[in-house]
LUMGU-731178 format. One record per residue (C-alpha): x, y, z; residue in three letters. Coordinates in steps of 0.2 Angstrom, whole numbers, plus 5000, padded with zeros to 4 digits. Each point is the difference from the previous one (the first is absolute). Layout:
N
((X; Y; Z); 'ALA') ...
This chain:
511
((5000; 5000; 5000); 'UNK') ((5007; 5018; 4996); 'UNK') ((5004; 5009; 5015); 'UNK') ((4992; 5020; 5000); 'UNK') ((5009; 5011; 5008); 'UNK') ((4991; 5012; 5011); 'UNK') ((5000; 5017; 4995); 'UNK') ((5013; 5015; 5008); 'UNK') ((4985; 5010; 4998); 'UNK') ((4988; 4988; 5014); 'UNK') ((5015; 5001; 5010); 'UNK') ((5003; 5017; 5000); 'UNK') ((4980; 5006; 5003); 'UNK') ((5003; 4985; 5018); 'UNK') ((5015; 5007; 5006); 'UNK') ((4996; 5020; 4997); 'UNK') ((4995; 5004; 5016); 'UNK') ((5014; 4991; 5010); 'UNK') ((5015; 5008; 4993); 'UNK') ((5002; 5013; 5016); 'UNK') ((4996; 4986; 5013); 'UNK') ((5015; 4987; 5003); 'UNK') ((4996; 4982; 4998); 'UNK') ((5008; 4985; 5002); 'UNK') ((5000; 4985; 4988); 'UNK') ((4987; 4990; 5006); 'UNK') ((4989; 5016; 4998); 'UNK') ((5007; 5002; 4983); 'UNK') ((4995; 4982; 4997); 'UNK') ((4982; 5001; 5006); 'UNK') ((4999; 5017; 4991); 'UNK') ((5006; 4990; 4983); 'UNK') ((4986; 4985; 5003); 'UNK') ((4985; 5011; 5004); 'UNK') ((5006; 5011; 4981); 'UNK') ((5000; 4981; 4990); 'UNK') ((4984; 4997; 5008); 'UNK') ((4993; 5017; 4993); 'UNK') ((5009; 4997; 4984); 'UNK') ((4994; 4980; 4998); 'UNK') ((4982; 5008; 5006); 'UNK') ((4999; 5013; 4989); 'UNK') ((5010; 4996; 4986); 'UNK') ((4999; 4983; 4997); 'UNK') ((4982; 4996; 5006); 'UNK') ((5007; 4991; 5014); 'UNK') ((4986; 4996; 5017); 'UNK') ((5002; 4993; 5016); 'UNK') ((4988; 4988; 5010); 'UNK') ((5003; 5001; 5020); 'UNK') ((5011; 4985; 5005); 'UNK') ((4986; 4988; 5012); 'UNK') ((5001; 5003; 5017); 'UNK') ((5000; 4987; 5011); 'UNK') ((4991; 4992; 5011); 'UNK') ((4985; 5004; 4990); 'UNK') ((4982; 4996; 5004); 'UNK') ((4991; 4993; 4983); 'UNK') ((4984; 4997; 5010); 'UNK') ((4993; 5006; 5014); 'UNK') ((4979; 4998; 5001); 'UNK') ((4992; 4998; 5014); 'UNK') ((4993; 4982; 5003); 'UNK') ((5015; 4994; 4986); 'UNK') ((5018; 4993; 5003); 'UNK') ((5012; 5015; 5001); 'UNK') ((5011; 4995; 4985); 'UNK') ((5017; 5009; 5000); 'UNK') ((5019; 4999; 4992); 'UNK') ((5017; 4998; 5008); 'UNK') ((5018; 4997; 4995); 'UNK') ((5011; 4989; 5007); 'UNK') ((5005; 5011; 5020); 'UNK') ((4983; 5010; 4999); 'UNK') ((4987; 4999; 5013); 'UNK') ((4982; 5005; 5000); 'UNK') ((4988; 5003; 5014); 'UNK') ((4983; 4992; 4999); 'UNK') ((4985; 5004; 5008); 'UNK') ((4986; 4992; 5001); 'UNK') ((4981; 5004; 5011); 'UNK') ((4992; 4984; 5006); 'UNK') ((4986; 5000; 5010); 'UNK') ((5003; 5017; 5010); 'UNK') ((5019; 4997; 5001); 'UNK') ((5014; 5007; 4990); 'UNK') ((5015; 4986; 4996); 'UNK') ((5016; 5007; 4992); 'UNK') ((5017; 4990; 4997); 'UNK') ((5013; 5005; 4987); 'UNK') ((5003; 4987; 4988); 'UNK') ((5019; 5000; 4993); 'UNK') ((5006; 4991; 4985); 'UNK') ((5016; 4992; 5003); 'UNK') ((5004; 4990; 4985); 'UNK') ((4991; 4989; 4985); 'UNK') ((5007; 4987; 4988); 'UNK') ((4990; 4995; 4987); 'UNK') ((5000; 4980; 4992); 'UNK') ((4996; 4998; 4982); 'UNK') ((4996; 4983; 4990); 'UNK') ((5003; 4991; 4983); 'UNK') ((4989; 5008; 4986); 'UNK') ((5003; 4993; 4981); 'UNK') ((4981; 5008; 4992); 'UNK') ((5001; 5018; 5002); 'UNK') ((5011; 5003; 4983); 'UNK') ((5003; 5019; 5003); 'UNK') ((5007; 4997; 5017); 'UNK') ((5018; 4995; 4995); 'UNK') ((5004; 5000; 5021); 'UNK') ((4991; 4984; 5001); 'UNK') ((4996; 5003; 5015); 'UNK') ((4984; 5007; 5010); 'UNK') ((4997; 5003; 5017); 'UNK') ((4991; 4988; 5012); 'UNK') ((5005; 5006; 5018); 'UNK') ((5010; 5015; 5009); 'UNK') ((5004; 4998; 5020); 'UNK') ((4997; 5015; 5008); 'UNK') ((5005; 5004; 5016); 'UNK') ((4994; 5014; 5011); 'UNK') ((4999; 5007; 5018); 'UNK') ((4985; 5006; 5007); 'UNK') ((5006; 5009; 5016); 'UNK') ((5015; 4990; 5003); 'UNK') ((4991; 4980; 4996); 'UNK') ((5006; 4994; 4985); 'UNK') ((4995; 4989; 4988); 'UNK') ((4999; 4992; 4983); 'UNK') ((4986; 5005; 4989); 'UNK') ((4996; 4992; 4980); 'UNK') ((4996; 5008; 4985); 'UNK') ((4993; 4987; 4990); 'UNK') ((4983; 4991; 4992); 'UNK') ((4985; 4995; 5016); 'UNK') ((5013; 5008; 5012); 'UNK') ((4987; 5006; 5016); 'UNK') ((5005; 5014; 5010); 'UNK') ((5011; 4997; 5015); 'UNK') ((4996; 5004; 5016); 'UNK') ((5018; 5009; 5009); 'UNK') ((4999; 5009; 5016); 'UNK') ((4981; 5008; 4999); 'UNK') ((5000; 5004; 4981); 'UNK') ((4994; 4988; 4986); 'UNK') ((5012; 5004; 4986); 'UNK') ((5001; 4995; 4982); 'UNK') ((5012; 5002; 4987); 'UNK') ((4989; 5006; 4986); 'UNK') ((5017; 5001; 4986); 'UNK') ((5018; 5004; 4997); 'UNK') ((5006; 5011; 4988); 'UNK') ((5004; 4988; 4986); 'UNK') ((4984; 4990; 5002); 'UNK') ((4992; 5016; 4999); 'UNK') ((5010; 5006; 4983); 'UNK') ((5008; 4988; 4992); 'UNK') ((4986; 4992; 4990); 'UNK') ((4993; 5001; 4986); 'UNK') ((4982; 5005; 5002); 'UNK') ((4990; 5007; 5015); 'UNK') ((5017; 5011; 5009); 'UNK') ((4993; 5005; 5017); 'UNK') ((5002; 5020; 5003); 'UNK') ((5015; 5001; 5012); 'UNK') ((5004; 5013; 5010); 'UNK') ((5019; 4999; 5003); 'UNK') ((5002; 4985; 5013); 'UNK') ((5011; 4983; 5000); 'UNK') ((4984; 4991; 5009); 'UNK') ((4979; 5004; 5000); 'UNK') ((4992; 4993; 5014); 'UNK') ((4984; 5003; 5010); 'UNK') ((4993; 4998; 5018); 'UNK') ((4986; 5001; 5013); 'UNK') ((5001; 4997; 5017); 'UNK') ((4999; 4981; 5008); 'UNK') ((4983; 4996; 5002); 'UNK') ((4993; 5011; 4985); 'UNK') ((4991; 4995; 4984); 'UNK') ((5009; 5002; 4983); 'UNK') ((4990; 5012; 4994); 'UNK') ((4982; 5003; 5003); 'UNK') ((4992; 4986; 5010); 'UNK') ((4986; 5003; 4989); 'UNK') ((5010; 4994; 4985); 'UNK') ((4990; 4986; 4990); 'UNK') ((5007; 4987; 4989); 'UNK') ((4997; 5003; 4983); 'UNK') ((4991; 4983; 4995); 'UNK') ((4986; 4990; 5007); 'UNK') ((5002; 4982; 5001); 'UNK') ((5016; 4999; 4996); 'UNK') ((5014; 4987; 5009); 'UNK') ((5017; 5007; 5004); 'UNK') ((5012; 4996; 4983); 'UNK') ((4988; 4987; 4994); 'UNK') ((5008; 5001; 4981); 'UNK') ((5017; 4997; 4997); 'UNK') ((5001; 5017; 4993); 'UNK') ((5005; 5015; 5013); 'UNK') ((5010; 5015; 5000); 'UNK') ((5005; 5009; 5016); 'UNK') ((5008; 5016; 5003); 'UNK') ((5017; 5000; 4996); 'UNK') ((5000; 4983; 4993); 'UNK') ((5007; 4999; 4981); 'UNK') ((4985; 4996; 4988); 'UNK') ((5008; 4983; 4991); 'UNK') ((5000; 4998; 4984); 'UNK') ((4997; 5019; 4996); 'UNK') ((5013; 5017; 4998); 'UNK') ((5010; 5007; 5016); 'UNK') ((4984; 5003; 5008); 'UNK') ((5000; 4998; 5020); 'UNK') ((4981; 5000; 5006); 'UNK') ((4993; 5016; 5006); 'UNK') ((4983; 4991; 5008); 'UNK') ((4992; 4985; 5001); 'UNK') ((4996; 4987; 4985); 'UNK') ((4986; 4990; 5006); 'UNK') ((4997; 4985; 4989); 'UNK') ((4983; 4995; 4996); 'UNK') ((4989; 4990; 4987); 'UNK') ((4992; 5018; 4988); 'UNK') ((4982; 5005; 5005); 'UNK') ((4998; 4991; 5018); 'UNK') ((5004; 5007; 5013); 'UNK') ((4992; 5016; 5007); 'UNK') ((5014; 5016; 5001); 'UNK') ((4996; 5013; 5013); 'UNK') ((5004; 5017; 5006); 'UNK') ((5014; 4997; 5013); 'UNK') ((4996; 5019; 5008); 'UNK') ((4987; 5015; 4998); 'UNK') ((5006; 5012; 4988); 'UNK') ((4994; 5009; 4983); 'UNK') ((5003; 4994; 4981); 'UNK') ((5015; 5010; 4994); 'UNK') ((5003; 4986; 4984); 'UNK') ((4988; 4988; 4992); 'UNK') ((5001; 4992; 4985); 'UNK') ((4980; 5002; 4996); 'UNK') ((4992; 4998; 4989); 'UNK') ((5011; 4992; 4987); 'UNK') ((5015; 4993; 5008); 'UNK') ((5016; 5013; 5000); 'UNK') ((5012; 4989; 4987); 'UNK') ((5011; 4995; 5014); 'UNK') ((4996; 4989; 5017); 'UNK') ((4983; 5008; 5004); 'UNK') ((5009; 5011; 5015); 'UNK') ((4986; 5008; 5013); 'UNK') ((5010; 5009; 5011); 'UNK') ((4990; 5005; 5017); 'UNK') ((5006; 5015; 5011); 'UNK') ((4999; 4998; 5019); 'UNK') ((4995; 5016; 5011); 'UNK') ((5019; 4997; 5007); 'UNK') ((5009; 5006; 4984); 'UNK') ((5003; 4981; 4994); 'UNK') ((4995; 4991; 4985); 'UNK') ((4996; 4984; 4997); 'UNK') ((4999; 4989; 4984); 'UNK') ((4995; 4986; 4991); 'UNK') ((5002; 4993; 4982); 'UNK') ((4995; 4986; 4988); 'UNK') ((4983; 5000; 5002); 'UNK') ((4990; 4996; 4986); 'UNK') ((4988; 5014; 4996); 'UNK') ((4984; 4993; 4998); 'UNK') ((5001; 4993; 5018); 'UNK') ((5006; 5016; 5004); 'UNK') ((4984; 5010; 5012); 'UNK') ((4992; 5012; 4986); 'UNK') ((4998; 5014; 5014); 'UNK') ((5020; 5001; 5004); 'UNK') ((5002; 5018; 4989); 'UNK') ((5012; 5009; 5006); 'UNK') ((4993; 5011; 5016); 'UNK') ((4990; 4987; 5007); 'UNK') ((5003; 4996; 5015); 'UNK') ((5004; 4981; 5009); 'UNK') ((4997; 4993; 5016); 'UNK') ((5012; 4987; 5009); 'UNK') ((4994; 4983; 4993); 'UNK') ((4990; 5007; 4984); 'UNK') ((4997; 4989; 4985); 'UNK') ((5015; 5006; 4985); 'UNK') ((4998; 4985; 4989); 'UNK') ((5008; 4985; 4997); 'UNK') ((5020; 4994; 4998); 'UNK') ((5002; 4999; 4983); 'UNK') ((5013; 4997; 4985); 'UNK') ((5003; 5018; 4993); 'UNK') ((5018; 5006; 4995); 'UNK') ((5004; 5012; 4984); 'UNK') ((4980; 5002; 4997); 'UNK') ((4997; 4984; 4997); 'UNK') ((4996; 4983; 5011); 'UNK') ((5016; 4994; 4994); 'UNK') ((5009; 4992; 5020); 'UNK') ((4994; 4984; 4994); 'UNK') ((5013; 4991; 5010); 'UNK') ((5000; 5012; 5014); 'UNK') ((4983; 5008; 5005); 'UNK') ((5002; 5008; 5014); 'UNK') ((4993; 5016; 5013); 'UNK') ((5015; 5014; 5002); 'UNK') ((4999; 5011; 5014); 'UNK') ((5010; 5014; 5010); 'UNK') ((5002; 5014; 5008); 'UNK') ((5007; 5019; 4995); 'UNK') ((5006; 5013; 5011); 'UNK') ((5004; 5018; 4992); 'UNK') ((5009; 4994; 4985); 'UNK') ((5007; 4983; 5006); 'UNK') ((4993; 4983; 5004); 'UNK') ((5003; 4993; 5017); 'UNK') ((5000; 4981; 5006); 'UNK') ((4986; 4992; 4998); 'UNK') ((5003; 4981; 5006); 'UNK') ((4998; 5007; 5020); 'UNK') ((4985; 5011; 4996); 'UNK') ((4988; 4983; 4991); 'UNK') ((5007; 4987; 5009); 'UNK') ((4994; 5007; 5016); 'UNK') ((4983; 5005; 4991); 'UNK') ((4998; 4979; 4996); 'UNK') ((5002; 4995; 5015); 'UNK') ((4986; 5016; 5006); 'UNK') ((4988; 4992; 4986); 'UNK') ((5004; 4981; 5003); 'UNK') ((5001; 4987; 5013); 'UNK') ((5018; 4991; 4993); 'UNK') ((5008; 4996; 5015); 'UNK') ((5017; 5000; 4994); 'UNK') ((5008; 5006; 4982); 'UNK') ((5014; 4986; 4995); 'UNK') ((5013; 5013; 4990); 'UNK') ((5013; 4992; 4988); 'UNK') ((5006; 5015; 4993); 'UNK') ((4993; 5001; 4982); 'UNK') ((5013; 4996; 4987); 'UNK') ((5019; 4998; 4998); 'UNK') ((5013; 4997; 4988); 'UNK') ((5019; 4995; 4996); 'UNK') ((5012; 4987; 4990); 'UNK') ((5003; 4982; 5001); 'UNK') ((5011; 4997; 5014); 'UNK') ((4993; 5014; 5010); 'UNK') ((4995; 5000; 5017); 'UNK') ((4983; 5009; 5004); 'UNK') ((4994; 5004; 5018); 'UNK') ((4981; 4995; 5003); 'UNK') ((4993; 5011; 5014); 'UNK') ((4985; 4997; 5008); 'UNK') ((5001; 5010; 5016); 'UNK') ((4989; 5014; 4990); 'UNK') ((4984; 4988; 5004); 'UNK') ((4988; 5011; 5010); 'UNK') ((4988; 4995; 5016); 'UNK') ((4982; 5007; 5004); 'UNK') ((5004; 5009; 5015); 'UNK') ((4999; 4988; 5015); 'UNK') ((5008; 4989; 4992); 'UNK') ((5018; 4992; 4996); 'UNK') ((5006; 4993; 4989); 'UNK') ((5008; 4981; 5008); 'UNK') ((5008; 4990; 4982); 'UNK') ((5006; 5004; 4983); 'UNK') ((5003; 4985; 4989); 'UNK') ((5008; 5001; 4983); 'UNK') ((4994; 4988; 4986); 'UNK') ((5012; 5000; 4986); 'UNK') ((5003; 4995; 4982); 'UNK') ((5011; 4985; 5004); 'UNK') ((4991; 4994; 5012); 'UNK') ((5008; 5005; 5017); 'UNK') ((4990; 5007; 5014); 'UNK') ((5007; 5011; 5010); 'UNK') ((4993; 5007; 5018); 'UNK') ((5007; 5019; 4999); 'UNK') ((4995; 5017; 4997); 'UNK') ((5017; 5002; 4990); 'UNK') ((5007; 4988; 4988); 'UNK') ((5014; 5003; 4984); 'UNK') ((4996; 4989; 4986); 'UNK') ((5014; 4997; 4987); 'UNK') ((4993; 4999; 4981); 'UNK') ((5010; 4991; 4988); 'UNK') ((4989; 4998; 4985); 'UNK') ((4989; 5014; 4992); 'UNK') ((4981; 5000; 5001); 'UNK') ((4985; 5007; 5008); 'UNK') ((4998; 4991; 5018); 'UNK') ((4986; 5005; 5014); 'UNK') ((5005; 4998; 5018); 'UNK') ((4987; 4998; 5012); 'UNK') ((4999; 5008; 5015); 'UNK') ((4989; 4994; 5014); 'UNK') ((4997; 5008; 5018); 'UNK') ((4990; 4995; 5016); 'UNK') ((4994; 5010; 5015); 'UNK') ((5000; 4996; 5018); 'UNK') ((4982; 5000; 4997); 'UNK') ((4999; 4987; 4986); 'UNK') ((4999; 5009; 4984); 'UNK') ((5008; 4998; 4986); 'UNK') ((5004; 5008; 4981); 'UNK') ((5010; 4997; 4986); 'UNK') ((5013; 5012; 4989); 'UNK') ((5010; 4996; 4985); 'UNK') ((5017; 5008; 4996); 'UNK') ((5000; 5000; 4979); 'UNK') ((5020; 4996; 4995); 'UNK') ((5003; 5006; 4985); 'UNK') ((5020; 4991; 4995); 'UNK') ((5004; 5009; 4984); 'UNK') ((5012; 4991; 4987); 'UNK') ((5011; 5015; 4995); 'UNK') ((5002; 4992; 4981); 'UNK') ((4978; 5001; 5000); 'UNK') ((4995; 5010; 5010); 'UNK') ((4983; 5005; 4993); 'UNK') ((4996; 4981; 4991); 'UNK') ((4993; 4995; 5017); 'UNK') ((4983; 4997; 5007); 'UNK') ((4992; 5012; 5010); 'UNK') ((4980; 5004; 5004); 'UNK') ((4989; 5000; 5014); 'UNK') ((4986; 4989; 5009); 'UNK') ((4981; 5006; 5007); 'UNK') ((4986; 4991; 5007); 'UNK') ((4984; 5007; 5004); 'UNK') ((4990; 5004; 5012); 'UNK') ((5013; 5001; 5010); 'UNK') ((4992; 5001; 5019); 'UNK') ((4985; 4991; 5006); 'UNK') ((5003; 4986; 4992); 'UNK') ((4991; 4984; 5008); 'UNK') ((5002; 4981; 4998); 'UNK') ((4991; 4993; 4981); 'UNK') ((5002; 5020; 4993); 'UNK') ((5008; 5002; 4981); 'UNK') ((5014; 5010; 5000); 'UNK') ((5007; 5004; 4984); 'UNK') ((5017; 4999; 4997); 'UNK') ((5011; 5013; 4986); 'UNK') ((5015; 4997; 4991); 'UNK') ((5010; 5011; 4995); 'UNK') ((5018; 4993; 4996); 'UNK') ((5007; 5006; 4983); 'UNK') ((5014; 4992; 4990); 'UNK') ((4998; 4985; 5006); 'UNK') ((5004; 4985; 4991); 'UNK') ((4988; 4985; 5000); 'UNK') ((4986; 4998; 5012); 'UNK') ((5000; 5010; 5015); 'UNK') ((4989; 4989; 5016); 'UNK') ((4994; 5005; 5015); 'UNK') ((4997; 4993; 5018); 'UNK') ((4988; 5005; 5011); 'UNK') ((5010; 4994; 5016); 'UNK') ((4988; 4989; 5007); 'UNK') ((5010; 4983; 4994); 'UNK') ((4990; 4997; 4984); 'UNK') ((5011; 4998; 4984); 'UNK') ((5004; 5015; 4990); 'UNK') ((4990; 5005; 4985); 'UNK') ((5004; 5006; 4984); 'UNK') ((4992; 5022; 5001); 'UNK') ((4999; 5010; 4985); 'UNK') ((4993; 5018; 5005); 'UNK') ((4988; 4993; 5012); 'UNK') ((4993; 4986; 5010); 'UNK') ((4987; 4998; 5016); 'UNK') ((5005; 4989; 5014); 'UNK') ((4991; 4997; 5015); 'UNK') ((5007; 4997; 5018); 'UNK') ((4992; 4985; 5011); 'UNK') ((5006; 5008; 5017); 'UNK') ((5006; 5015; 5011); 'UNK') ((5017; 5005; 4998); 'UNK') ((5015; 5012; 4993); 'UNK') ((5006; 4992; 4984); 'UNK') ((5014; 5002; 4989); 'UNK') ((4996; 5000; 4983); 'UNK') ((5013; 5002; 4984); 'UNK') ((5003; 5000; 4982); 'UNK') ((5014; 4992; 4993); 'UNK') ((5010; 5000; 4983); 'UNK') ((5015; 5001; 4991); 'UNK') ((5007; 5013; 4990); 'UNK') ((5006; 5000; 4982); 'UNK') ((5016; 5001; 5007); 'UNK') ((4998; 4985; 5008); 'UNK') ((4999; 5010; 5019); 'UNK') ((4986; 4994; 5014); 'UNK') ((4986; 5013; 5002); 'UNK') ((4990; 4998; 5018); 'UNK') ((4988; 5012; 5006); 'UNK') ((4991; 4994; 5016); 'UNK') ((4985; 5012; 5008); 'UNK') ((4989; 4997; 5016); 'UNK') ((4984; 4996; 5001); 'UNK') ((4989; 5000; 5015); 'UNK') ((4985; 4989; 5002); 'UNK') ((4989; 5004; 5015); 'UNK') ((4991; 4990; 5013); 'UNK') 
């Protein structure tokens, strides 16, 4: 680049009034800086943004998480009103170290890498303690705050769709005080009759969508069979974006402001199940009819392999974590006693080794959680929370996670393993799995199977996990259970590349 030289003249006009007064060099520097600035501003069309303070506060409405930014050394002081009594603790940020896995599909990320966890470690008044970043992580209760790591920078930025607006940190994280809802306690789940990840497919905040561009989640995927299940309003608030009357060529988005300042969302809706009466300005109660989860994406029903209800949450110009927020609201809306968590998806190389973690698993209130067993690929069993599994041929494998309470109650989670072959890495198999209904199911009921597994090659059976031979499925098939239970259903295939393909999903049959 050529280098311009700064005019005498610019100089000269900075300098004018300082030729009786003496002034040393550091002067004479400063005097120099501040006449390039006026030249750069001027001259060269040159503007400056104020460099982000921090601490900063990104969010601070009333009833909300306060969500705020530090850097590495910073501290912030939160406060926080519960019941009459005023809580504050300052939360430092001592250090973070992110963990990243194996990705062979993304072909515009020649790192081939993406993030899948950061360890974060804080103070809050003088306890310390490690903190996640990472897919289903809870909040963490330390030393009278609840705190979450809602993003680091990089998970943040360094994407390719969907950059959350930053403020200048090294770590985003939120908080309320021990004891306090996450958000409104009036927050609703947005679907009726729906069964805690009762399809194979789901996306979580800050979990990479597989299969897809450098894209980590910004909501919650909820997979779901188009056209069943009832979608509601999660909040009261007014209409700011509806797709009515003709769909909006995109996902059907109808955004809903809340009295707070917040916005919530939700996409993929098909529009004729869409109420006709959500214009823009109407008004919504908490637990309103919306429609129905649908199929829509780029104005079309075209997520044939992946139907599924999106929703989150938007603050000022942002979106904030959404896993704590409708988590919570499920277990509000529905009796589960305990939530088995396997941690969605993950990904690497032959020869690998891959950390299953199922300490995420979540316990009605009242409850514990006594056992976690781990059934894997292979066959072992294994009677931990924790477990690394080394994978030395590529595939799809399904991992199933169970977990028991001290009360008797049990459910079921399965951790998809995508092991790529660097040579192929996109000639694999790969789809999805739904049944519906998904909850009140009794004994004698048809439950109807979906397949969605694509390039696969020859058949592709399912087992319905109740010791009856597989079957040969196409697209569908109906099955009915003869008893009571939580069953492990799963599709299996191979891939043209000769690679196994297991996808396994729950299915609860009650007394």
């Amino acid at each position: 680049m050529k280098e311009e030289k700064v005019p005498d003249i610019v100089i000269h006009r900075a300098l004018k009034t300082q030729r009786m007064i003496p002034i040393n060099l550091s002067v004479k520097i400063m005097v120099l800086c501040q006449a390039i600035f006026v030249y750069l501003t001027i001259y060269c069309g040159y503007s400056t943004i104020a460099a982000a303070q921090t601490p900063v506060i990104v969010g601070d409405a009333k009833g909300w998480p306060v969500v705020f930014e530090l850097k590495n050394g910073e501290e912030f002081k939160v406060q926080r009103s519960v019941n009459g009594e005023v809580i504050e603790r300052n939360v430092r940020l001592i250090s973070f170290t992110e963990s990243w896995e194996a990705d062979q599909w993304i072909e515009e990320n020649h790192a081939r890498r993406t993030l899948c966890d950061a360890q974060v470690i804080v103070e809050v008044d003088g306890e310390r303690a490690l903190l996640h970043a990472r897919p289903y992580q809870f909040p963490l209760v330390v030393n009278g705050l609840r705190l979450y790591v809602e993003a680091t920078r990089n998970w943040a930025q360094q994407v390719e769709l969907a950059p959350l607006g930053w403020r200048g940190g090294d770590v985003r994280f939120s908080a309320v005080a021990q004891g306090e809802s996450w958000g409104p306690s009036t927050l609703r789940f947005p679907m009726r009759n729906y069964r805690w990840r009762s399809a194979s497919y789901n996306n979580t905040w800050l979990s990479l969508v597989p299969y897809n561009k450098l894209y980590y989640h910004r909501g919650e995927d909820f997979g779901a069979v188009p056209d069943h299940l009832p979608v509601i309003a999660m909040l009261d608030g007014k209409i700011i974006t509806s797709p009515l009357p003709h769909g909006d060529g995109d996902s059907n988005l109808l955004i809903i402001a809340h009295a707070s300042g917040l916005k919530y969302q939700y996409a993929h809706m098909n529009i004729e199940t869409i109420e006709p009466a959500l214009t823009v300005g109407t008004t919504v109660r908490a637990g309103d009819t919306l429609g129905k989860t649908g199929m829509t994406w780029a104005g079309r029903k075209s997520q044939t392999h992946d139907p599924h209800l999106h929703a989150d949450f938007i603050l000022g110009d942002t979106n904030i974590g959404s896993y704590p927020f409708l988590a919570e609201a499920y277990l509000r809306d529905y009796s589960d006693a305990v939530l088995a968590v396997a941690g969605g998806y993950a990904f690497g190389l032959p020869g690998q080794t891959i950390r299953l973690d199922g300490s995420r698993s979540i316990a009605r209130e009242g409850g514990n959680i006594s056992d976690f067993t781990w059934r894997l690929h292979d066959g072992r069993q294994v009677n931990t929370a924790e477990i690394d599994v080394q994978y030395d041929h590529p595939g799809l494998y399904s991992e199933m996670l169970i977990v028991h309470t001290d009360h008797g109650n049990e459910d079921h989670d399965f951790l998809q393993v995508r092991i790529y072959d660097a040579a192929h890495p996109r000639d694999i198999a790969f789809g999805w799995f739904y049944h519906t209904p998904v909850r009140g199911i009794q004994p004698g009921d048809p439950v109807e199977f979906t397949n969605r597994l694509m390039n696969t090659k020859g058949e592709v059976t399912i087992d319905f996990g109740e010791g009856t031979p597989p079957q040969p499925i196409h697209e569908t098939i109906r099955h009915s259970y003869e008893k009571p239970g939580v069953y492990a259903a799963s599709l299996r295939a191979m891939s043209k590349n000769d690679e196994p393909a297991t996808i396994r999903m729950r299915v609860v049959v009650e007394e």
